[in-house]
PDB file of N, CA, C and O in Angstrom:
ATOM      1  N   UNK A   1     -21.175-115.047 -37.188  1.00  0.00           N
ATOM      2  CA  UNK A   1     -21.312-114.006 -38.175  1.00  0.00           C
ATOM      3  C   UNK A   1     -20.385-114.245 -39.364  1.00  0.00           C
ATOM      4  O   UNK A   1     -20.760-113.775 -40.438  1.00  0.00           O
ATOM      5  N   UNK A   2     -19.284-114.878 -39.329  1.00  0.00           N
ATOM      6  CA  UNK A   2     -18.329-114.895 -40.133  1.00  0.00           C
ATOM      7  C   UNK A   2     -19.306-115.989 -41.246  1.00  0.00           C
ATOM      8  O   UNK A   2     -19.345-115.520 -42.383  1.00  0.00           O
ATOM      9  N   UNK A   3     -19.836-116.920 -41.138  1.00  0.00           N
ATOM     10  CA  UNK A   3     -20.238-117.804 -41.698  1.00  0.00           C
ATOM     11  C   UNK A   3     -21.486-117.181 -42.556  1.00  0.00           C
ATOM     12  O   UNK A   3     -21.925-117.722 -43.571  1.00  0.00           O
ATOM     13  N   UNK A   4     -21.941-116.091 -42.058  1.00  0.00           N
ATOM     14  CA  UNK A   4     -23.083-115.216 -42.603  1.00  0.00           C
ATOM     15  C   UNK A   4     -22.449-114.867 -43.822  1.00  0.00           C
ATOM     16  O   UNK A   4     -22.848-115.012 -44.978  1.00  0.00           O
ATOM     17  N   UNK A   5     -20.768-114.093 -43.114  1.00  0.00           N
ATOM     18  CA  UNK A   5     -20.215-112.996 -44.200  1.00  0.00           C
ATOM     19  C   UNK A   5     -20.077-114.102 -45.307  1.00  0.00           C
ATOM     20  O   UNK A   5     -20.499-113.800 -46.423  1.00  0.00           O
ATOM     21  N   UNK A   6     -19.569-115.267 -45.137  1.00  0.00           N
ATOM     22  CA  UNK A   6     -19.017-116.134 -46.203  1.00  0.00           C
ATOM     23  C   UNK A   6     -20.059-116.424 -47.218  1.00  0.00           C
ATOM     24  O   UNK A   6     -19.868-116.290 -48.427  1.00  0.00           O
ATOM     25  N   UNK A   7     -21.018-116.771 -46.752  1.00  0.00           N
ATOM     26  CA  UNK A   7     -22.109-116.849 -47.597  1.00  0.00           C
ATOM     27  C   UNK A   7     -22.798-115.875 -47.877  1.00  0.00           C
ATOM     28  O   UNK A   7     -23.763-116.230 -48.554  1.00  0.00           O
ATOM     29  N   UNK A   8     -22.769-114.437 -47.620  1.00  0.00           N
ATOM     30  CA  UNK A   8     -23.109-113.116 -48.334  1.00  0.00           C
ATOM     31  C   UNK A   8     -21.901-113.387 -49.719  1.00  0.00           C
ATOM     32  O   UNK A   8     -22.376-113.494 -50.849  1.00  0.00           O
ATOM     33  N   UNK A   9     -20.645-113.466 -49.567  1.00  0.00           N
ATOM     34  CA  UNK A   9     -19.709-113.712 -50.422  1.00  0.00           C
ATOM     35  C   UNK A   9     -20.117-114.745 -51.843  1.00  0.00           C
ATOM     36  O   UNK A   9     -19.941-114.522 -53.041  1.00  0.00           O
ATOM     37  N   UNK A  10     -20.568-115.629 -51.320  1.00  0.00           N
ATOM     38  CA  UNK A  10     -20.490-116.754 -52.419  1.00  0.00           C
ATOM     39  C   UNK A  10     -21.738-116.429 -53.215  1.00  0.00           C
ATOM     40  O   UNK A  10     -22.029-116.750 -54.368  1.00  0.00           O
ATOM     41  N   UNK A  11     -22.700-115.398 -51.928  1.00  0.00           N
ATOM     42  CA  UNK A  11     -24.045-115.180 -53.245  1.00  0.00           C
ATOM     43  C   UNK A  11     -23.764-114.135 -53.976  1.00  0.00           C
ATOM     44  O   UNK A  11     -24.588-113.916 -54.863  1.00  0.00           O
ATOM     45  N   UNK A  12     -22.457-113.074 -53.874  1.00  0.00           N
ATOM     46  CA  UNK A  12     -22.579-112.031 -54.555  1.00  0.00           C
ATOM     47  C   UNK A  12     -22.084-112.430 -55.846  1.00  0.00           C
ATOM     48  O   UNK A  12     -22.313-111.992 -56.973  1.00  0.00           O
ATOM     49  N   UNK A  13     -21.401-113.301 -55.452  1.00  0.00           N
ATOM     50  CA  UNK A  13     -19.893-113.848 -56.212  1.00  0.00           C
ATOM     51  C   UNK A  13     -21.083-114.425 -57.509  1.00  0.00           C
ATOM     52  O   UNK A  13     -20.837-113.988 -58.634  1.00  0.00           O
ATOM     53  N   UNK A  14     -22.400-115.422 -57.369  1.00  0.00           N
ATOM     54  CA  UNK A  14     -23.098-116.186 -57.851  1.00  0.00           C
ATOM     55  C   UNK A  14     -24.038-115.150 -58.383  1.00  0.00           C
ATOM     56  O   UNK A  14     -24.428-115.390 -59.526  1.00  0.00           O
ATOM     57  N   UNK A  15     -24.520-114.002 -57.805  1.00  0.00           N
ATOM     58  CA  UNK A  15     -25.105-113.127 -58.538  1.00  0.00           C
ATOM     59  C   UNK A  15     -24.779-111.978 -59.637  1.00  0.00           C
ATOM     60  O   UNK A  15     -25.446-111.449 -60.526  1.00  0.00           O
ATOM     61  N   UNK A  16     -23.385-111.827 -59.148  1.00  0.00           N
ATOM     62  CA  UNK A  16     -22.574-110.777 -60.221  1.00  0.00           C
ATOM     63  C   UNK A  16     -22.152-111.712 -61.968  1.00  0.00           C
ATOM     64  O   UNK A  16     -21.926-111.241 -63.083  1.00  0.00           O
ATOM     65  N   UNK A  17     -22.204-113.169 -61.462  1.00  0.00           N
ATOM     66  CA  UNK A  17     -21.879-114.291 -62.685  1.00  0.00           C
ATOM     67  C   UNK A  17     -22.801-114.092 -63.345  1.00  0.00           C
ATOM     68  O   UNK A  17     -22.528-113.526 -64.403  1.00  0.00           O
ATOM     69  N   UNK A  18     -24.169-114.394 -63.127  1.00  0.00           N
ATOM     70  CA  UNK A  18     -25.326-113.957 -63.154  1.00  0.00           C
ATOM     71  C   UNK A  18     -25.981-113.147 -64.072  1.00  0.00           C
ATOM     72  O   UNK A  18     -26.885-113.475 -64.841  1.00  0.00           O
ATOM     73  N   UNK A  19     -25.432-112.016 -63.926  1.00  0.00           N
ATOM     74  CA  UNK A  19     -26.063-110.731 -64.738  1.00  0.00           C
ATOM     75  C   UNK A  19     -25.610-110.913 -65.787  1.00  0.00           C
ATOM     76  O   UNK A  19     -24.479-111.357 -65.985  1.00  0.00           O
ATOM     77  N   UNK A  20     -26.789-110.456 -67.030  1.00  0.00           N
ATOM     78  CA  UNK A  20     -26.579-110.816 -68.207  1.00  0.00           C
ATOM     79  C   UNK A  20     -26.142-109.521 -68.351  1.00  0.00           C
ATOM     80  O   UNK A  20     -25.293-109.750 -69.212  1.00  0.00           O
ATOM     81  N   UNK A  21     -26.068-108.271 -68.158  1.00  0.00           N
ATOM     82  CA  UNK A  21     -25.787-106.731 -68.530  1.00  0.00           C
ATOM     83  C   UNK A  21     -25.434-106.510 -67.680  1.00  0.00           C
ATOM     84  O   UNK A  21     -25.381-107.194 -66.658  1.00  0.00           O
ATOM     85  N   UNK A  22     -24.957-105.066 -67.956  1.00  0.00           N
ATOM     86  CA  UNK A  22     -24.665-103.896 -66.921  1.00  0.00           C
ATOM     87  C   UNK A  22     -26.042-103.690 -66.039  1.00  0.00           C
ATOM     88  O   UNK A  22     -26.001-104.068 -64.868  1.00  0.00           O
ATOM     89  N   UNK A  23     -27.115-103.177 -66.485  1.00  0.00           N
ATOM     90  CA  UNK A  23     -27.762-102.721 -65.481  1.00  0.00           C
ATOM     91  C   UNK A  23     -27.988-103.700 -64.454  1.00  0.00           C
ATOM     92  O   UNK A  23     -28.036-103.294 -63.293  1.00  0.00           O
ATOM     93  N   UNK A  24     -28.175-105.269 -64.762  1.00  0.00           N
ATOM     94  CA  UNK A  24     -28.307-106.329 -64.173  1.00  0.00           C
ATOM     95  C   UNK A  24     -27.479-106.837 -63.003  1.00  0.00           C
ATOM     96  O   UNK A  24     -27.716-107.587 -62.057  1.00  0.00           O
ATOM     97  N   UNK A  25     -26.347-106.101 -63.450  1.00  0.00           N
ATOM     98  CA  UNK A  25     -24.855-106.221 -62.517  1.00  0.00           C
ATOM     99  C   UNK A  25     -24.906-105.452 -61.593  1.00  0.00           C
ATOM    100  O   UNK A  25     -24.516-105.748 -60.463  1.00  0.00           O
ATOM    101  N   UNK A  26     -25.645-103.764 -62.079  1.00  0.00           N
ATOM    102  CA  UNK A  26     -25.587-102.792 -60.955  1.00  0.00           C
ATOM    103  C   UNK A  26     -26.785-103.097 -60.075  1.00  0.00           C
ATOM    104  O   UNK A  26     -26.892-102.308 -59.135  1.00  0.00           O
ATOM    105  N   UNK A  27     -27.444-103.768 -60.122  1.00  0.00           N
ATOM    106  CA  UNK A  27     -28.618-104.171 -59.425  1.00  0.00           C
ATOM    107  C   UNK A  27     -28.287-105.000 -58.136  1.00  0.00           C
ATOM    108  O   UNK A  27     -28.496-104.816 -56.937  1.00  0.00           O
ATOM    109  N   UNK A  28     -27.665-106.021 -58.896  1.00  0.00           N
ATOM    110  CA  UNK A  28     -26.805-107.066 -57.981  1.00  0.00           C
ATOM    111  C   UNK A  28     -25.200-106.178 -57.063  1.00  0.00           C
ATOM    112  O   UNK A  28     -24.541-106.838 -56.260  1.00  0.00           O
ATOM    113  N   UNK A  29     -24.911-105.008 -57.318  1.00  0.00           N
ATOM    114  CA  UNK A  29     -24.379-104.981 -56.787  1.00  0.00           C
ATOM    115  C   UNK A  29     -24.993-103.822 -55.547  1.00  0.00           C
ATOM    116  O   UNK A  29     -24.322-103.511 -54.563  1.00  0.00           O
ATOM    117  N   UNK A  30     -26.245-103.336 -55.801  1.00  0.00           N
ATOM    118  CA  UNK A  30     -26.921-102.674 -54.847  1.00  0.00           C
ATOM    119  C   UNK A  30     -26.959-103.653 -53.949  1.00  0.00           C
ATOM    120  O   UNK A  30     -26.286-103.592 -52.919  1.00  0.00           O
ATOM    121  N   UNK A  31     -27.872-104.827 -54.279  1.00  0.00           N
ATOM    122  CA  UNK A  31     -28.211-105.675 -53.440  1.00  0.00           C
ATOM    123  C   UNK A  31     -27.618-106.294 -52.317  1.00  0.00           C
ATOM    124  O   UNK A  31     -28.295-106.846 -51.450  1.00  0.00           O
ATOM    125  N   UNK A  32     -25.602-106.184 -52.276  1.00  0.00           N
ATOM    126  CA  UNK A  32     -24.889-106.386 -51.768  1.00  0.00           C
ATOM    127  C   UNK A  32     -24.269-105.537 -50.803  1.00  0.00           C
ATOM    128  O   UNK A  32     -24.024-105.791 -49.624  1.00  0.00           O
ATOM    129  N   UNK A  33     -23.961-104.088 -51.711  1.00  0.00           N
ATOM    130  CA  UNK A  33     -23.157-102.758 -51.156  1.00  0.00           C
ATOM    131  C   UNK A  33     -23.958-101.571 -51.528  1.00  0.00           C
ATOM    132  O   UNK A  33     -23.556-100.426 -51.732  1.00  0.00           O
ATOM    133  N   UNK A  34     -24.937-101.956 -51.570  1.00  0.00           N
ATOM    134  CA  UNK A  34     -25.977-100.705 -51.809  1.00  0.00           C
ATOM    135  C   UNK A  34     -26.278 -99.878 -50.749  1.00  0.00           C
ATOM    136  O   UNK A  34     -25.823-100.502 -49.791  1.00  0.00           O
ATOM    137  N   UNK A  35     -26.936 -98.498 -50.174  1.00  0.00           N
ATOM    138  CA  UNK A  35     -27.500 -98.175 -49.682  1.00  0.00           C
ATOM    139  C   UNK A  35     -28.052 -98.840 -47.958  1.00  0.00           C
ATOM    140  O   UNK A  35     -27.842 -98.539 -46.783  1.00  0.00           O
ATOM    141  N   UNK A  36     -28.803 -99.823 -48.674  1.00  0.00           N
ATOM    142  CA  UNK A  36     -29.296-100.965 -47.539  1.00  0.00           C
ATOM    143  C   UNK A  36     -28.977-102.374 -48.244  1.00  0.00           C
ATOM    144  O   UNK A  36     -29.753-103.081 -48.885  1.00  0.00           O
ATOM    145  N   UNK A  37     -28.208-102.493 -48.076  1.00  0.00           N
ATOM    146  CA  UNK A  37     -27.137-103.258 -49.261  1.00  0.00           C
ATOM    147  C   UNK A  37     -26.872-104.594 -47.957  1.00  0.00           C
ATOM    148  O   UNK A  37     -27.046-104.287 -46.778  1.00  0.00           O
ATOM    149  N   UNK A  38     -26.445-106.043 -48.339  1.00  0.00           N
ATOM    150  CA  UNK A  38     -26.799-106.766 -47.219  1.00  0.00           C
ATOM    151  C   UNK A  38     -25.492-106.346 -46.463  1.00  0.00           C
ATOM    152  O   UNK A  38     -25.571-106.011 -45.281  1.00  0.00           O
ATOM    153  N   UNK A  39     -24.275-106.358 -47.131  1.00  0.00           N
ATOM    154  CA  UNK A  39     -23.401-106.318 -46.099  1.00  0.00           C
ATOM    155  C   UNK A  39     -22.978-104.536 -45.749  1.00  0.00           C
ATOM    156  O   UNK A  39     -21.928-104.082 -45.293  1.00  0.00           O
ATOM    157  N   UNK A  40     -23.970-103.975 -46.078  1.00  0.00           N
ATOM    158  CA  UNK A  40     -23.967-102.333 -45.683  1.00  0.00           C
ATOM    159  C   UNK A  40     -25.011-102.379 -44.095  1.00  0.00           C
ATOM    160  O   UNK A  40     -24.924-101.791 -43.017  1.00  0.00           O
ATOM    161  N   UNK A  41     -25.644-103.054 -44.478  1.00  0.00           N
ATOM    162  CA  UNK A  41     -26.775-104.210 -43.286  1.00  0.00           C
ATOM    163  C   UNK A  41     -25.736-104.412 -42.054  1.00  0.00           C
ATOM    164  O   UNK A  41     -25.888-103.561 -41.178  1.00  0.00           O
ATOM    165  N   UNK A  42     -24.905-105.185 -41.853  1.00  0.00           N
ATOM    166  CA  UNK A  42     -24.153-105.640 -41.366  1.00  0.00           C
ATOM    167  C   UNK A  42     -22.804-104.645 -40.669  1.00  0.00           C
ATOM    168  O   UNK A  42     -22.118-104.674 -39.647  1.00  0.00           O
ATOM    169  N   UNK A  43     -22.885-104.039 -41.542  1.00  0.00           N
ATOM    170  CA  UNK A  43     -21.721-102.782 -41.285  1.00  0.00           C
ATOM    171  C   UNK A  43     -22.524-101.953 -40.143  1.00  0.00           C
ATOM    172  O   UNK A  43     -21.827-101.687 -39.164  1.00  0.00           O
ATOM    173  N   UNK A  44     -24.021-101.446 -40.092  1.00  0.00           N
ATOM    174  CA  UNK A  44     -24.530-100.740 -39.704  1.00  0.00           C
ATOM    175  C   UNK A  44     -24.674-101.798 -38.004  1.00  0.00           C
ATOM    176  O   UNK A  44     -24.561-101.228 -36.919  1.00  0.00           O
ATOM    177  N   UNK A  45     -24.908-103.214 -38.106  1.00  0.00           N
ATOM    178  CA  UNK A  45     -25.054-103.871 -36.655  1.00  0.00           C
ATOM    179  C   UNK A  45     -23.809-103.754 -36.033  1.00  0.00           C
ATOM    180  O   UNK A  45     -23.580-104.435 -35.033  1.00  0.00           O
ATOM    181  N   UNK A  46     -23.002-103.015 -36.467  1.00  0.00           N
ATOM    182  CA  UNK A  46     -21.390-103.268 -35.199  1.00  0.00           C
ATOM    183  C   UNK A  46     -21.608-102.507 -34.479  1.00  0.00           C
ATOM    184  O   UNK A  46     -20.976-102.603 -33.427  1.00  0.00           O
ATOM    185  N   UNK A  47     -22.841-101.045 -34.639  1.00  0.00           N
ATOM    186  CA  UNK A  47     -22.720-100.544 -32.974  1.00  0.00           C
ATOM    187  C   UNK A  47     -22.838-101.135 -31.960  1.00  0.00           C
ATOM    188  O   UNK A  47     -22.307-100.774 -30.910  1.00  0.00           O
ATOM    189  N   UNK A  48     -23.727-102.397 -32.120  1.00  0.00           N
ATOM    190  CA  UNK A  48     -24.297-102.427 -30.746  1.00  0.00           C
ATOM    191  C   UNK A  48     -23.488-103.725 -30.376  1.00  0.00           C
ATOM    192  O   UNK A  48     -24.106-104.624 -29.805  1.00  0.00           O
ATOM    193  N   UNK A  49     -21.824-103.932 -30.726  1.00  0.00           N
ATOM    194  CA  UNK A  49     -20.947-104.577 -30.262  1.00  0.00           C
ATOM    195  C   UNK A  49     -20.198-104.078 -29.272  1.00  0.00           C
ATOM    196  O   UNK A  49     -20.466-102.945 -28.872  1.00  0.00           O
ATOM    197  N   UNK A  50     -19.031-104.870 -28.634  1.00  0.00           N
ATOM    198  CA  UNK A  50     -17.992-103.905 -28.009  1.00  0.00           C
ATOM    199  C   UNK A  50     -16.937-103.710 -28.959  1.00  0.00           C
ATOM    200  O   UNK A  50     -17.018-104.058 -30.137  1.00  0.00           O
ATOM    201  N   UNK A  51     -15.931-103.142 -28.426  1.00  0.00           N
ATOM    202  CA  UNK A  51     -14.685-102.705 -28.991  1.00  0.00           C
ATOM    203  C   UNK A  51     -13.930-103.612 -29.622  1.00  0.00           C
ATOM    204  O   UNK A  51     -13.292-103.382 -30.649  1.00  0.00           O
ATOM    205  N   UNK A  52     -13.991-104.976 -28.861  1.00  0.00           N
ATOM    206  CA  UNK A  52     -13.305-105.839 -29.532  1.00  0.00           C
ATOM    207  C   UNK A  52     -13.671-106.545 -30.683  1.00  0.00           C
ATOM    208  O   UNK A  52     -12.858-106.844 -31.558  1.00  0.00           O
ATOM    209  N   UNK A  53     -14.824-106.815 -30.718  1.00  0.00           N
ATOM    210  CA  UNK A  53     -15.349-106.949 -31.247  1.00  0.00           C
ATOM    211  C   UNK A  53     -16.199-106.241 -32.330  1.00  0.00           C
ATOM    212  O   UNK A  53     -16.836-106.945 -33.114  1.00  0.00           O
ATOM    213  N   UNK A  54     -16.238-105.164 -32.405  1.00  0.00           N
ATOM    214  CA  UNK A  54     -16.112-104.082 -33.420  1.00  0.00           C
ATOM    215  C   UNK A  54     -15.216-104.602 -34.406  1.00  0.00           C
ATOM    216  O   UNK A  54     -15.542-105.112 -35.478  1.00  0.00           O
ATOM    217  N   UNK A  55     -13.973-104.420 -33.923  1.00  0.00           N
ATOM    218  CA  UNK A  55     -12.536-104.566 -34.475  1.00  0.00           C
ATOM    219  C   UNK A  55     -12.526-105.517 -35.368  1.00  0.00           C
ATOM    220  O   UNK A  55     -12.101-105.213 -36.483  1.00  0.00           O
ATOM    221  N   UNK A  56     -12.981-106.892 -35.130  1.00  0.00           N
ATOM    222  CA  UNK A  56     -13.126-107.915 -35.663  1.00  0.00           C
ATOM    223  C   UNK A  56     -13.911-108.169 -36.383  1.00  0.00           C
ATOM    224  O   UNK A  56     -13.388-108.747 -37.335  1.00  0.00           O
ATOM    225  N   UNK A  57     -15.279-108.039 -36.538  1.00  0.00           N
ATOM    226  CA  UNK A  57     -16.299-107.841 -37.300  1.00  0.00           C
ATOM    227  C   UNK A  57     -15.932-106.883 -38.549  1.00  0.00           C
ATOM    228  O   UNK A  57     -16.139-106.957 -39.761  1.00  0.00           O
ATOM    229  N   UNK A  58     -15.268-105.914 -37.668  1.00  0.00           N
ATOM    230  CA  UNK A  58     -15.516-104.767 -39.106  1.00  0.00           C
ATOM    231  C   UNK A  58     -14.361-104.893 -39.999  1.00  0.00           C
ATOM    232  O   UNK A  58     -13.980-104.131 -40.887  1.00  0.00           O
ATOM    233  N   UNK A  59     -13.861-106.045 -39.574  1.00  0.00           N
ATOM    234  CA  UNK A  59     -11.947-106.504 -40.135  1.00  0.00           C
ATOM    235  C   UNK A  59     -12.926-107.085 -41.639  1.00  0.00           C
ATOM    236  O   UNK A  59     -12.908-106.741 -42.822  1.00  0.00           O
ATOM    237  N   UNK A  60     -13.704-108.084 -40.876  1.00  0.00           N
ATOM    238  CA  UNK A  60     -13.865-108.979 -41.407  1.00  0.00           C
ATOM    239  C   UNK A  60     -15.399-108.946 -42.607  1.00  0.00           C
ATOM    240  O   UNK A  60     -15.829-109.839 -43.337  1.00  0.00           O
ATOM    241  N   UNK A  61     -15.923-107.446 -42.367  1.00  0.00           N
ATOM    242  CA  UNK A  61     -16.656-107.064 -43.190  1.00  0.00           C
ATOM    243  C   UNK A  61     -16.303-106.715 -44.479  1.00  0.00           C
ATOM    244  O   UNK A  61     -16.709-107.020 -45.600  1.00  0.00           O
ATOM    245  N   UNK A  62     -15.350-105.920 -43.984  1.00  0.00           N
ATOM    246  CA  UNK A  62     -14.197-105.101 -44.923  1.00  0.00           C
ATOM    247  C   UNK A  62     -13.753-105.879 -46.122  1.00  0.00           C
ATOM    248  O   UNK A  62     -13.954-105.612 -47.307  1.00  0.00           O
ATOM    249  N   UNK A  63     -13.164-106.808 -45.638  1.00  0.00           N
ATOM    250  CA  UNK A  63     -12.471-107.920 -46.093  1.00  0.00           C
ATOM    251  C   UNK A  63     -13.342-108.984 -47.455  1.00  0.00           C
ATOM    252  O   UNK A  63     -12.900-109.629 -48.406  1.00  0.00           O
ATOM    253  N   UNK A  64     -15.050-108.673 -46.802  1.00  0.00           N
ATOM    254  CA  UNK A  64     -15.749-109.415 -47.695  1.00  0.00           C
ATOM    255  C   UNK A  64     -16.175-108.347 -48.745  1.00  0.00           C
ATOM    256  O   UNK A  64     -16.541-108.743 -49.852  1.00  0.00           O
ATOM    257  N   UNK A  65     -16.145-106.860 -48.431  1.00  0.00           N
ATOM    258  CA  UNK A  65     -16.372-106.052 -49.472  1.00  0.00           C
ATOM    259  C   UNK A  65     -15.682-105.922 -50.355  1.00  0.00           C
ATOM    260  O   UNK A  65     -16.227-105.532 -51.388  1.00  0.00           O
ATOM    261  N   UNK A  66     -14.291-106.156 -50.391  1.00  0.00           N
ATOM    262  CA  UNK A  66     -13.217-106.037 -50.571  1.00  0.00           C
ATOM    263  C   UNK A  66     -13.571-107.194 -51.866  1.00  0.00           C
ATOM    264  O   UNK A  66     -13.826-106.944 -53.044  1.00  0.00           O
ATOM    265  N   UNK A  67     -13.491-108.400 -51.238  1.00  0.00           N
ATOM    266  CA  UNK A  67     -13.987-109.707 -52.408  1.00  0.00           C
ATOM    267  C   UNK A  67     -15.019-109.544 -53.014  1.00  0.00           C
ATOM    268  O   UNK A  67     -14.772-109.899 -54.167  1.00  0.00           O
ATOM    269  N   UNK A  68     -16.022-109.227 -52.948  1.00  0.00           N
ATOM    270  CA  UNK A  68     -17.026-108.503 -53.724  1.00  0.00           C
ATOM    271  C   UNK A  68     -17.136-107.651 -54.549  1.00  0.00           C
ATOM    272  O   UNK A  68     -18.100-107.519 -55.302  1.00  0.00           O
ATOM    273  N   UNK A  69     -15.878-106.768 -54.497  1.00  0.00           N
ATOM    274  CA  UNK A  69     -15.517-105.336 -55.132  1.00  0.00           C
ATOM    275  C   UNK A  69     -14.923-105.944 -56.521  1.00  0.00           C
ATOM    276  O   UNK A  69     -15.208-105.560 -57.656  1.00  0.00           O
ATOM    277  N   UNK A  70     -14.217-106.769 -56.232  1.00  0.00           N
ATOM    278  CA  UNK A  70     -12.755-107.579 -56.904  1.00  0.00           C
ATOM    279  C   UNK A  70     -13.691-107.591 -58.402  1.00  0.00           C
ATOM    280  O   UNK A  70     -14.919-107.544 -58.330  1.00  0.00           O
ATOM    281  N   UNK A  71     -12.986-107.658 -59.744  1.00  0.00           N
ATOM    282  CA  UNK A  71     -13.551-107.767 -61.012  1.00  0.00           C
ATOM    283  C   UNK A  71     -13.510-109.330 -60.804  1.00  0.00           C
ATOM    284  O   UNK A  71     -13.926-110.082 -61.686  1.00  0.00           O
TER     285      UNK A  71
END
């Protein structure tokens, strides 16, 4: 999964470069942290983990929203 998150990362990173405008940007950033957003996607599969793994996943979700968020 981590290798998923990394490369959710590098496409947001490649799609936010991307946008020629604002609305273009907010599009791309639905697409990421939207609603059904990919790594909102992802946030939503940790129920059906365990605990420990919860923990870790959702460290490491966090972490890519986090880089995504970043200007």
């Amino acid at each position: 999964m981590s290798d998923q998150i990394q490369n959710l990362i590098e496409q947001a990173t490649e799609a936010f470069a991307a946008a020629a405008d604002a609305a273009s940007l907010e599009n791309a950033k639905a697409q990421f942290l939207g609603k059904s957003g990919a790594l909102t996607e992802l946030m939503k599969g940790l129920a059906k983990l365990d605990v420990a793994q919860k923990k870790e996943q959702g460290a490491r979700i966090n972490a890519a929203k986090q880089a995504v968020n970043q200007p």
